[in-house]
Backbone bond lengths (Angstrom), bond angles and torsions (degrees), N, CA, C in turn:
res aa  C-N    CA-C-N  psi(-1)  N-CA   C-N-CA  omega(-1)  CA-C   N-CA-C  phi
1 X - - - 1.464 - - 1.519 109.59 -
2 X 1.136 99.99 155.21 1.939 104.46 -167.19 1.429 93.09 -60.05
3 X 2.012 104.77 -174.85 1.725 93.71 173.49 1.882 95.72 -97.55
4 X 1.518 124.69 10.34 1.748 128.49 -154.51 1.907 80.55 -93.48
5 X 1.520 116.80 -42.41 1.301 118.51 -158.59 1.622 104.79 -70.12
6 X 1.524 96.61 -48.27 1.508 114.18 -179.07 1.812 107.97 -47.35
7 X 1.007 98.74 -61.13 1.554 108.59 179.59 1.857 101.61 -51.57
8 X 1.283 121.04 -69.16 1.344 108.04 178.30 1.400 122.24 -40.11
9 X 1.409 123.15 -35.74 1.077 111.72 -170.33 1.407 128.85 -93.17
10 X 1.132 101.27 3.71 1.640 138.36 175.39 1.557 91.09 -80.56
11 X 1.147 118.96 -88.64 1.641 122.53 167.13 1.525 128.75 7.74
12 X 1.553 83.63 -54.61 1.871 112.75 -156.06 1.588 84.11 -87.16
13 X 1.342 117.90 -52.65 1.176 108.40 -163.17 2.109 123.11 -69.33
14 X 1.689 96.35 -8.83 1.102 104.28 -158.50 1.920 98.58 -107.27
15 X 1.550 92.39 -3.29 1.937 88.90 -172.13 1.767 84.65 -113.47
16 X 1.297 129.27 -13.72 1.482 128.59 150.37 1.413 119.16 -57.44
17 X 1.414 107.65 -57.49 1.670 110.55 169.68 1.605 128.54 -30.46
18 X 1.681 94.50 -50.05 1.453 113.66 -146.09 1.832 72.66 -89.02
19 X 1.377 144.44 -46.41 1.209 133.02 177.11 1.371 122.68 -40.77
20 X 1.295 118.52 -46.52 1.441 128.04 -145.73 1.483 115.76 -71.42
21 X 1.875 131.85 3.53 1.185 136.00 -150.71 1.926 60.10 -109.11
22 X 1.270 151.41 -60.00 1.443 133.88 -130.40 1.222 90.42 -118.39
23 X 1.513 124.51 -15.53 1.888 106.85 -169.62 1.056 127.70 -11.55
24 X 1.513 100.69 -53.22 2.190 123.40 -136.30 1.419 87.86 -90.88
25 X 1.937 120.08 -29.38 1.240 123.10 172.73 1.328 124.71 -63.06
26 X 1.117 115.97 -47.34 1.534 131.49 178.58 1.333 88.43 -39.55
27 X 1.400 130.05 -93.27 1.482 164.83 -107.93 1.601 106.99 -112.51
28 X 1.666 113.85 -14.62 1.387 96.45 173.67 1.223 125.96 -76.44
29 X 1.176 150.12 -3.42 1.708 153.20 -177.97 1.234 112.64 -129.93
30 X 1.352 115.64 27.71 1.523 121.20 172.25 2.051 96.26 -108.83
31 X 1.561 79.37 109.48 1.947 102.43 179.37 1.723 100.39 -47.64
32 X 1.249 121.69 -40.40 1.293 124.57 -165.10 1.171 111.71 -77.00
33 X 1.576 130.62 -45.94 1.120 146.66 176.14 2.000 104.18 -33.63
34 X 1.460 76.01 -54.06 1.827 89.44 -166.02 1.679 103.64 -84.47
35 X 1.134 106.80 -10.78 2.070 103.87 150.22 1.074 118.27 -56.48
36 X 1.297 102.50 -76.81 1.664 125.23 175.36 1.621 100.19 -31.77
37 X 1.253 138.17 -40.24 1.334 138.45 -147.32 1.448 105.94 -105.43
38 X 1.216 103.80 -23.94 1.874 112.04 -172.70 1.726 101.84 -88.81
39 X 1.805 96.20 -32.12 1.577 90.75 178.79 1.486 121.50 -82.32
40 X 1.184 122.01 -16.09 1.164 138.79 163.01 1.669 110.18 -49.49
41 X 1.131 105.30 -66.52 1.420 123.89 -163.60 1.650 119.90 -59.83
42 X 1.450 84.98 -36.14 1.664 114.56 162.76 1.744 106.51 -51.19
43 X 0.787 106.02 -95.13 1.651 124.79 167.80 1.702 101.82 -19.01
44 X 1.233 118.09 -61.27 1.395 120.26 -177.17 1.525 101.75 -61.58
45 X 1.103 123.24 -62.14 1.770 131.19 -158.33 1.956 97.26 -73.62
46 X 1.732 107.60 9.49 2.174 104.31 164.47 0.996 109.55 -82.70
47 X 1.260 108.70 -36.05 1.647 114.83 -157.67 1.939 114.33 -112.74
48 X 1.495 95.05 -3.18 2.017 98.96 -172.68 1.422 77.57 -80.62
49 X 1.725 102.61 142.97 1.823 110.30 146.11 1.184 95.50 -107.27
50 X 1.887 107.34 171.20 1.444 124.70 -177.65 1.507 119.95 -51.26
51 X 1.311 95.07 134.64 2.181 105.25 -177.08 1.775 112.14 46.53
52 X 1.727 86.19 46.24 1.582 93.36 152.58 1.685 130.62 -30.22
53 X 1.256 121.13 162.26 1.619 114.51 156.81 1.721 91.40 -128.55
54 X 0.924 130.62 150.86 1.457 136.93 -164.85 1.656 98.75 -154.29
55 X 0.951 116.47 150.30 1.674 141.30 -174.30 1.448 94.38 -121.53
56 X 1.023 147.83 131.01 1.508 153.01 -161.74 1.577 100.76 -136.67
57 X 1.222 145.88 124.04 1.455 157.19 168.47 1.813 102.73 -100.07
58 X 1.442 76.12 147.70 1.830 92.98 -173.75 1.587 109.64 22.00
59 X 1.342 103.46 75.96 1.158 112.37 -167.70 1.911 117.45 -82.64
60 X 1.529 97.26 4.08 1.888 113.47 -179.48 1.783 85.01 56.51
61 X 1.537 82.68 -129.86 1.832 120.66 -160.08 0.939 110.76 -86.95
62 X 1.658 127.39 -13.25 1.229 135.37 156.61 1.872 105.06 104.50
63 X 1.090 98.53 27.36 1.528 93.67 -176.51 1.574 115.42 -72.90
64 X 1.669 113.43 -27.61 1.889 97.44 167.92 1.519 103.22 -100.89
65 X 1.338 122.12 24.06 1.079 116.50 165.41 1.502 121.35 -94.94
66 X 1.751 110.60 -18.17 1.136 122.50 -174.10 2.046 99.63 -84.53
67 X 1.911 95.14 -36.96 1.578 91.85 -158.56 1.959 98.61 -79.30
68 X 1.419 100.46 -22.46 1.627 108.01 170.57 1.515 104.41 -41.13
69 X 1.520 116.96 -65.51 1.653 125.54 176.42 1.142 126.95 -44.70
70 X 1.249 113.57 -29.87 1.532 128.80 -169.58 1.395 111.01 -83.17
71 X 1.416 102.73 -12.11 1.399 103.82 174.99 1.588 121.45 -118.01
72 X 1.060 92.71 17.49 1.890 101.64 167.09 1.629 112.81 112.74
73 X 1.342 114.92 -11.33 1.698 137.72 177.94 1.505 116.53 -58.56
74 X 0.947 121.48 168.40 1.648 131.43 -172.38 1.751 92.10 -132.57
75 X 1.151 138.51 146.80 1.075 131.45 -169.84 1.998 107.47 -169.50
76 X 1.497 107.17 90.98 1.281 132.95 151.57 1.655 116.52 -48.21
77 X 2.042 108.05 84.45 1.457 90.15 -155.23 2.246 94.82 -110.48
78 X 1.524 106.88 127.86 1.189 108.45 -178.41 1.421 111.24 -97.67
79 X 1.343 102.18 167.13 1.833 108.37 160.56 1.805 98.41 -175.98
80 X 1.093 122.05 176.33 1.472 150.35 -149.05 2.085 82.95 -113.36
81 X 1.261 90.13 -50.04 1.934 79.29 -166.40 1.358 120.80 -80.52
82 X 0.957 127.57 119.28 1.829 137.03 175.15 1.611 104.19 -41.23
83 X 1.644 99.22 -52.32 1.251 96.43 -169.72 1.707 126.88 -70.55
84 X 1.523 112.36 -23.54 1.312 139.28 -169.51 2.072 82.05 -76.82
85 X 1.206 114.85 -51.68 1.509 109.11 -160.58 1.952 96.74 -68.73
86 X 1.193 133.44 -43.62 1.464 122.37 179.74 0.980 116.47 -79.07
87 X 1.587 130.27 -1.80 1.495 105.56 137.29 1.641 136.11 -80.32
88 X 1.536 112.16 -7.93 0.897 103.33 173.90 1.191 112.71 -62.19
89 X 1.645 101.30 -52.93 1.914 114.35 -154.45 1.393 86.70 -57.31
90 X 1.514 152.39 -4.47 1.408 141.40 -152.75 2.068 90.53 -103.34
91 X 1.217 75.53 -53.20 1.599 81.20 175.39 1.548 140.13 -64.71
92 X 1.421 107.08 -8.89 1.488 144.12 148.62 0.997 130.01 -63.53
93 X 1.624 106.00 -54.07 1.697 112.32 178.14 1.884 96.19 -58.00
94 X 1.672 118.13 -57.51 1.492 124.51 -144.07 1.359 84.38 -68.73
95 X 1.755 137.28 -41.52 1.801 119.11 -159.48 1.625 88.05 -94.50
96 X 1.101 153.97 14.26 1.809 149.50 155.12 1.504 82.88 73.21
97 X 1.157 145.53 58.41 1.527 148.39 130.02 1.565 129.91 -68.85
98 X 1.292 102.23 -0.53 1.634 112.67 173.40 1.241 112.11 -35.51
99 X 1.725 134.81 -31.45 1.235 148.86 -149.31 1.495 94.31 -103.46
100 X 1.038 138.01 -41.69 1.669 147.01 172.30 1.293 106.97 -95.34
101 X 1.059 153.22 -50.73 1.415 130.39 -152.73 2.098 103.21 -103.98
102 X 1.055 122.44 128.60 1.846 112.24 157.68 1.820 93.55 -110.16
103 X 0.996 121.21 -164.88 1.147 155.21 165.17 1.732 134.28 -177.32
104 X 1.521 107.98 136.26 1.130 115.42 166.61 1.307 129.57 -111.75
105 X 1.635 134.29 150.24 1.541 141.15 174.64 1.557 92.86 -71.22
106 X 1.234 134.21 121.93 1.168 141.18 -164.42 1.695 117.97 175.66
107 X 1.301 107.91 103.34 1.991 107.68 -172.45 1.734 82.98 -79.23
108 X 2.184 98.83 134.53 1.261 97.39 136.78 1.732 153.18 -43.83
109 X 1.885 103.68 -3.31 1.308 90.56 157.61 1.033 119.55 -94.41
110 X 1.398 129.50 1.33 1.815 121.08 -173.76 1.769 98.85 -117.57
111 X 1.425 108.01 50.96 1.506 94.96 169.36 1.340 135.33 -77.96
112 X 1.673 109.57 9.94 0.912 106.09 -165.49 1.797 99.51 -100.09
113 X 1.652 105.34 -16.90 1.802 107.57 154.40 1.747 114.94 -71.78
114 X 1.340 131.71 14.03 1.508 119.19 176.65 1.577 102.63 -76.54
115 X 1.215 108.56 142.85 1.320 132.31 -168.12 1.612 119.05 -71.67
116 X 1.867 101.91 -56.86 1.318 112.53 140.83 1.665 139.87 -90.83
117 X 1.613 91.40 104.59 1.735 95.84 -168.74 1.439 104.70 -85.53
118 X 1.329 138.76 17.38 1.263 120.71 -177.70 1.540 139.01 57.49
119 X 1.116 161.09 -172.58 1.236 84.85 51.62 1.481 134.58 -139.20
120 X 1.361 124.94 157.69 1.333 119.55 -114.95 1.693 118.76 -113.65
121 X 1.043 124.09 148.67 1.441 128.32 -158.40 1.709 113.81 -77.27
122 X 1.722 115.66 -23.46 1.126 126.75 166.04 1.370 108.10 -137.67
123 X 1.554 111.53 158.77 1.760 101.64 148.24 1.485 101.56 -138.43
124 X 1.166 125.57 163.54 1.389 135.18 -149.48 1.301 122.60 -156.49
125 X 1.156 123.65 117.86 1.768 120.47 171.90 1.096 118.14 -157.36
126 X 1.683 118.07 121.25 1.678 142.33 -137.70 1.811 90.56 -101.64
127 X 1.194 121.85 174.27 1.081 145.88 159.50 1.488 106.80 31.49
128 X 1.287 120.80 76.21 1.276 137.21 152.24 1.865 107.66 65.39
129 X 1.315 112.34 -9.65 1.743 115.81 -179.42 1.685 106.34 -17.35
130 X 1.312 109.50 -48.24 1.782 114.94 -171.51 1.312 100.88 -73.14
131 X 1.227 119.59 -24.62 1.326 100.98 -177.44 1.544 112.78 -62.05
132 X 1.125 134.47 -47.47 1.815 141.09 150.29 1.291 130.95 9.36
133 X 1.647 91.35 -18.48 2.023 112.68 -150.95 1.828 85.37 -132.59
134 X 1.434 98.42 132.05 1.675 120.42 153.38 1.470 100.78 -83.78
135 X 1.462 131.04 -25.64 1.206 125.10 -173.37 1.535 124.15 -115.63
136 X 1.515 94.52 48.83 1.453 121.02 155.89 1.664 107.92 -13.80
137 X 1.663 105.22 -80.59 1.234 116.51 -172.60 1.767 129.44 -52.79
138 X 1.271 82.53 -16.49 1.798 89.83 171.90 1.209 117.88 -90.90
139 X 1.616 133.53 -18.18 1.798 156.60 147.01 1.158 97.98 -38.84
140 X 1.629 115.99 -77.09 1.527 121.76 -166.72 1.543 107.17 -49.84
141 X 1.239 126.52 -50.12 1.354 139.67 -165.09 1.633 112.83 -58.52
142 X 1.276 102.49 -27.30 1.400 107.22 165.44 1.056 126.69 -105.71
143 X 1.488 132.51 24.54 1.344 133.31 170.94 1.650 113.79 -81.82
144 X 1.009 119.78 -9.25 1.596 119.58 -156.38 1.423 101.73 -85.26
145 X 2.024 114.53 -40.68 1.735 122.53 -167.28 1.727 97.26 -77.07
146 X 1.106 100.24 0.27 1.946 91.44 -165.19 1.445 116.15 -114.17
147 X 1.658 88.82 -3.43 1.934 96.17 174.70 1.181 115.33 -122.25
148 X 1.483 128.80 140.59 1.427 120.13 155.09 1.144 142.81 -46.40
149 X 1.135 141.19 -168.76 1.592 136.01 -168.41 1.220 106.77 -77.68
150 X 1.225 140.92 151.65 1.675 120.51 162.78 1.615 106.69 71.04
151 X 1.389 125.50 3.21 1.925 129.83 168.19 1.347 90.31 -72.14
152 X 1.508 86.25 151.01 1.458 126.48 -168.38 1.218 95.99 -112.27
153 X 1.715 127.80 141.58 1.172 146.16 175.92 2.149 104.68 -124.53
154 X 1.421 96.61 121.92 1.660 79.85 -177.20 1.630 92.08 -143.01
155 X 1.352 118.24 128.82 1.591 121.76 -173.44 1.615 99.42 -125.40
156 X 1.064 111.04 179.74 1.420 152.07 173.73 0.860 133.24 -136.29
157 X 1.588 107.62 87.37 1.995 115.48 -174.06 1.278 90.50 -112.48
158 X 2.043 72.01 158.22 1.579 103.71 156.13 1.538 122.76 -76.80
159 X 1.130 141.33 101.83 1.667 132.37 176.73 1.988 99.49 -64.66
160 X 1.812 86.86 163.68 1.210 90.53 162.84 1.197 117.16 -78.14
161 X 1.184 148.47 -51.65 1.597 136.64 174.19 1.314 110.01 -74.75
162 X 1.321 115.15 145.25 1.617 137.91 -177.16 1.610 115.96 -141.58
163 X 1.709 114.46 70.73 1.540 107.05 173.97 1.455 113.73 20.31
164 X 1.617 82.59 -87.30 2.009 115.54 -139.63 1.511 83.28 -45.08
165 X 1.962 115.97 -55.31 1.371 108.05 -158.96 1.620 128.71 -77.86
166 X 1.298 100.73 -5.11 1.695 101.41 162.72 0.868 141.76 -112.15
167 X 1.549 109.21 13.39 1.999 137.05 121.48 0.771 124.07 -56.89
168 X 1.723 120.48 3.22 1.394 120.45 171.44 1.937 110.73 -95.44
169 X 1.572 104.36 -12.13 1.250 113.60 164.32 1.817 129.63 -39.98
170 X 1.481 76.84 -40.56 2.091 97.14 -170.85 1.783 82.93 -82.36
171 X 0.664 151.50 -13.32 1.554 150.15 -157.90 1.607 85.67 -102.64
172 X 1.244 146.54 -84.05 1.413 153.95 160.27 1.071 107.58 144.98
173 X 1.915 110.66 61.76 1.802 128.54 -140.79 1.636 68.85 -128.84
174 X 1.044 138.34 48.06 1.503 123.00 -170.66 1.649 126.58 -61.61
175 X 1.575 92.02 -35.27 1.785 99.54 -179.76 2.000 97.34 -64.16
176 X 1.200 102.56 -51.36 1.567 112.08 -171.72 1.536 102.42 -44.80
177 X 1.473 95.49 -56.38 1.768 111.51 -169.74 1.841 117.38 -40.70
178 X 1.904 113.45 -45.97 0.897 131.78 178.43 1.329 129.98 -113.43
179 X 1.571 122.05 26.25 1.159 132.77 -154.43 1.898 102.99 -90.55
180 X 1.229 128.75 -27.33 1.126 149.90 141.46 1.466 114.98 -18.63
181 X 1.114 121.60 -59.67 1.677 141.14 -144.86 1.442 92.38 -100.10
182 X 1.501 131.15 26.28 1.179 139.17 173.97 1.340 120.47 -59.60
183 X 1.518 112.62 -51.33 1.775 118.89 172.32 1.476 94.47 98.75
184 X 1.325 116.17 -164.26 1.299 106.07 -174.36 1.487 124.61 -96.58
185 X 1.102 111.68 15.38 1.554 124.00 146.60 1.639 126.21 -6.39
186 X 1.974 73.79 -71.42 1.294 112.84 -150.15 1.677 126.55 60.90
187 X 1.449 94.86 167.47 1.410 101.03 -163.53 1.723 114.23 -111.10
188 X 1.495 108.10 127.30 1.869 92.92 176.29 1.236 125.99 -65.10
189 X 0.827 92.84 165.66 2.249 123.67 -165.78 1.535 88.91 -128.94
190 X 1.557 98.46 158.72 1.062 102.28 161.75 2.072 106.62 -157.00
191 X 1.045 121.21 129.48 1.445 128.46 -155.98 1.835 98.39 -132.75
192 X 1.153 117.03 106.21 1.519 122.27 169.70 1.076 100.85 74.52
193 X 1.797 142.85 21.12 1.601 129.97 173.21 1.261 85.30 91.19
194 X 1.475 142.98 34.39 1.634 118.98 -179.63 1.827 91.25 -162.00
195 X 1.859 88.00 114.89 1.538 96.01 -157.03 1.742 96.25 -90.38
196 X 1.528 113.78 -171.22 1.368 127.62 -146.11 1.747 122.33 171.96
197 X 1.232 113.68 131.62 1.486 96.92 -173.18 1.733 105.22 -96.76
198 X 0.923 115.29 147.79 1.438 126.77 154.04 1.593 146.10 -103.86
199 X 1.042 166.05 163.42 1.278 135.76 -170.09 1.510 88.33 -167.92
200 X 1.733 103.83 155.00 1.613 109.91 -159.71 1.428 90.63 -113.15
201 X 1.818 122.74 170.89 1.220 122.09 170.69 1.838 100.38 -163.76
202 X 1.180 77.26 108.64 1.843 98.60 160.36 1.983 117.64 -30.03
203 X 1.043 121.42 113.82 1.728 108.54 145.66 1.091 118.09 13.33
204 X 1.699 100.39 -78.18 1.606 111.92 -154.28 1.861 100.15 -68.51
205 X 1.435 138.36 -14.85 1.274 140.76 -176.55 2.088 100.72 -71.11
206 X 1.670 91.53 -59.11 1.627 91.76 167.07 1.193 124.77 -37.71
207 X 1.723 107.53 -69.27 1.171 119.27 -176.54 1.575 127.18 -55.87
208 X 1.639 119.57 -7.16 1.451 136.07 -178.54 1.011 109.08 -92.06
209 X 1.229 122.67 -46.46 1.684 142.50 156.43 1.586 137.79 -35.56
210 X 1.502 100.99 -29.86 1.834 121.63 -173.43 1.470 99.23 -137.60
211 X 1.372 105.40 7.03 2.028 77.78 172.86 1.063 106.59 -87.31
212 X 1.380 161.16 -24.19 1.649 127.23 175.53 1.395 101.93 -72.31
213 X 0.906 154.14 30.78 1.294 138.74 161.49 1.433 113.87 -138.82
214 X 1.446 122.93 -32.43 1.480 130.43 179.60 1.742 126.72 -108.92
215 X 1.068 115.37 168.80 1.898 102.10 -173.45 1.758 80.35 -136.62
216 X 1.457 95.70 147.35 1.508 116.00 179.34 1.688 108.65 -73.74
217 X 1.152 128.56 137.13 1.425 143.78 -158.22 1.551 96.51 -112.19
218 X 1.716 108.91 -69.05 1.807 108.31 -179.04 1.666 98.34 -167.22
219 X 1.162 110.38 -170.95 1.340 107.54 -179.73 1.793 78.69 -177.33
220 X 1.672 101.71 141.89 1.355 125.47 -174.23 1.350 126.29 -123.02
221 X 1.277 151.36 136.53 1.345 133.79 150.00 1.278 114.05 -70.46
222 X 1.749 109.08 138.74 1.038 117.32 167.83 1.450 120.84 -116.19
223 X 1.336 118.31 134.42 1.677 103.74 -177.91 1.889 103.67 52.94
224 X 1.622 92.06 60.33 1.699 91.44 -171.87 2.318 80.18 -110.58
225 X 1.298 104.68 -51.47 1.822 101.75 -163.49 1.297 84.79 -108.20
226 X 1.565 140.08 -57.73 1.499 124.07 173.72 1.693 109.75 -48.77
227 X 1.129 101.49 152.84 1.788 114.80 174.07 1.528 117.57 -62.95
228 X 1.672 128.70 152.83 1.021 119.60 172.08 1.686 112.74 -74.88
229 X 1.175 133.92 137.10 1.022 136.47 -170.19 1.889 112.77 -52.03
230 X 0.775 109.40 -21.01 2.087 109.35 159.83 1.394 105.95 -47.83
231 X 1.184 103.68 -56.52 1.717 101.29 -159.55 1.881 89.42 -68.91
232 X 1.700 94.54 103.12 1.281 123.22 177.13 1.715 104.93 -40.40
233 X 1.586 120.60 129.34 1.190 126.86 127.07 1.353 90.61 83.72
234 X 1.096 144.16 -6.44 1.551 144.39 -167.84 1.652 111.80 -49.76
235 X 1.623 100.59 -52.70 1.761 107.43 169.43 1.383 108.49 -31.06
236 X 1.374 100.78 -51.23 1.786 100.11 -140.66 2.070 96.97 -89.21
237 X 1.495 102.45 -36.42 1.541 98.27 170.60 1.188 113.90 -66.08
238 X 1.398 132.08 -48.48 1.180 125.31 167.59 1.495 134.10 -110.47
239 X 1.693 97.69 81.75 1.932 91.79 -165.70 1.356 113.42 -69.44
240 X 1.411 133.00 -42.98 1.501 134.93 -167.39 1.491 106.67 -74.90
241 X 1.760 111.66 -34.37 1.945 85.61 155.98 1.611 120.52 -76.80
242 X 1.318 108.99 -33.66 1.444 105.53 -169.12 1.467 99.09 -50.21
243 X 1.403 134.17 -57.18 1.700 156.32 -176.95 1.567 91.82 -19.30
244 X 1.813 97.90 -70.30 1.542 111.11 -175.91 1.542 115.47 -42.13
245 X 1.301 102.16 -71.61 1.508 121.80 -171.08 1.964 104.76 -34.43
246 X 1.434 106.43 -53.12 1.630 119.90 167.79 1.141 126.57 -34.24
247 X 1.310 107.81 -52.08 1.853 131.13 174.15 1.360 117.27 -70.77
248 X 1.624 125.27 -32.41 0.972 129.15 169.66 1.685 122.23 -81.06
249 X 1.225 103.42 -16.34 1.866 118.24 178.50 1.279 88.20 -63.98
250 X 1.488 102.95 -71.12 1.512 126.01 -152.60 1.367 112.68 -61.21
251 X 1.215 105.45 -19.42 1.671 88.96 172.91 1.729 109.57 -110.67
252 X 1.459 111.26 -7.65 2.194 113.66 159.11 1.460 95.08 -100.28
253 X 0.910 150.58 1.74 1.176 132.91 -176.03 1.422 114.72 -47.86
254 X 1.339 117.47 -14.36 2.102 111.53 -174.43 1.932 83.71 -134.07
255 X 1.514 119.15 35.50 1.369 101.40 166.73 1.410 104.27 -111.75
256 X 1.109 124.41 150.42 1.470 127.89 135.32 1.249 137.08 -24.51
257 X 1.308 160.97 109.42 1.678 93.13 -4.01 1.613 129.86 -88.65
258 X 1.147 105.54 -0.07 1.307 116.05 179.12 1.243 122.51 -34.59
259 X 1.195 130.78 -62.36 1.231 148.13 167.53 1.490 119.63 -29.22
260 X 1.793 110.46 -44.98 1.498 112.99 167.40 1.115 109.74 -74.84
261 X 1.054 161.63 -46.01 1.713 145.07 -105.31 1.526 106.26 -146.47
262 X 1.395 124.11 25.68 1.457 127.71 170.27 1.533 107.95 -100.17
263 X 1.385 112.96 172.53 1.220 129.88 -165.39 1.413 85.82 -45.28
264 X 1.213 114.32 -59.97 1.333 119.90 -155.85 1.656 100.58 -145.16
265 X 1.792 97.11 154.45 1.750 99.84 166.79 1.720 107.59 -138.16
266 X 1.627 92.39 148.80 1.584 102.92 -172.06 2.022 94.35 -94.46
267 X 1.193 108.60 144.66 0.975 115.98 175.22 2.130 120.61 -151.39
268 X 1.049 128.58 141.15 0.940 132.92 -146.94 1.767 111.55 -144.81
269 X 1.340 133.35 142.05 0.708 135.44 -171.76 1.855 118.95 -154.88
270 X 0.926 133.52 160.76 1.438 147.02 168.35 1.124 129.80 -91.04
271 X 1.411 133.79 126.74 1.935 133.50 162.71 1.435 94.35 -69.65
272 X 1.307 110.90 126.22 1.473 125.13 161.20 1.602 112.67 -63.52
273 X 1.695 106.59 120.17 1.418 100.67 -164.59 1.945 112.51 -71.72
């Protein structure tokens, strides 16, 4: 890995670190958060069969690593941050999951140093973690030695277009509006006062990446007509549109165009056995 990538991910891992004592705080009473999380989970719980083994990427605090367990799963949970990994193992010891969950300190670009290679029935990574990486293509490239035949791959990207945020144009939110349209630059983040680049990637980049070896399953909008969960408190000021807005995701959520143009889209795929 370059020494520009190395350094970012050092970054990422160190303004994640410095997060991880309040994460679960930030994020627990945000209605949207726990959309985003139910629809996810949804998507995951089509394609898991019984007493999965799953490889989990940027796995935070371990919260679908804990609800992965809870449902009969084995779950190999990684991340880049030291600090993000001792709250999990904390959160392991208190629900007695010692028997389902391990984890290793391990960046999705060096998977080919993970200790436990599986190999494994899913691999998984929620809330944009890949986005972190210019070297997307070197992640994907190693998914194939670490899964079984017929493994399921299901992520959570950032796309380059995002509705909500380039309606933020007419607002005169312009950096927000076009912050996407970065190229491979990428664009800064910034997490606890401690900045970081990020970079977005279309479907069709995934999907260029895993077709000789994988077949497309679905791909979803997320936070495509509901709001991205930033835009503070929106559920709760407005429940009977938010209600609406829900019903209308949920039933385009895998249409055209819907599917591209949300905060984010979950997408999923198969190893050809």
């Amino acid at each position: 890995m370059s020494s520009s990538s190395t350094i970012n991910e050092q970054q990422a891992s160190n303004a994640f670190g410095k997060q991880s004592a309040v994460f679960d705080k930030i994020y627990a009473d945000n209605t949207i958060i726990h959309y985003k999380r139910e629809r996810v989970r949804a998507q995951l719980s089509e394609y898991l069969t019984t007493n999965s083994f799953i490889l989990e990427l940027n796995s935070g605090t371990g919260e679908d690593a804990i609800w992965l367990a809870q449902q009969g799963h084995h779950v190999h949970a990684t991340d880049i941050s030291a600090g993000m990994q001792e709250i999990l193992q904390q959160k392991v010891k208190v629900s007695s999951l010692d028997n389902k969950i391990t984890n290793e300190l391990c960046s999705f670009t060096d998977l080919e140093k993970l200790e436990h290679r599986g190999p494994y029935d899913m691999i998984f990574s929620n809330f944009a973690g890949l986005n972190c990486t210019s070297k997307l293509d070197k992640v994907l490239s190693s998914f194939s030695s670490l899964l079984k035949p017929q493994g399921i791959i299901t992520l959570v990207i950032l796309p380059k277009f995002c509705l909500w945020e380039f309606l933020l144009f007419f607002k005169g939110k312009f950096k927000t509006a076009f912050r996407r349209f970065s190229g491979d630059k990428g664009t800064r983040a910034q997490v606890e006062g401690i900045q970081f680049n990020c970079w977005y990637y279309n479907p069709s980049y995934l999907i260029k990446n895993l077709k000789n070896e994988f077949d497309l399953l679905a791909i979803e909008g997320l936070c495509t007509i509901v709001p991205p969960s930033y835009i503070e408190r929106f559920a709760e000021k407005h429940p009977k549109l938010y209600s609406l807005l829900v019903s209308k995701e949920n039933k385009w959520k895998r249409k055209w165009p819907w599917k591209f143009i949300g905060d984010y889209y979950i997408i999923s795929f198969q190893k050809r056995a």
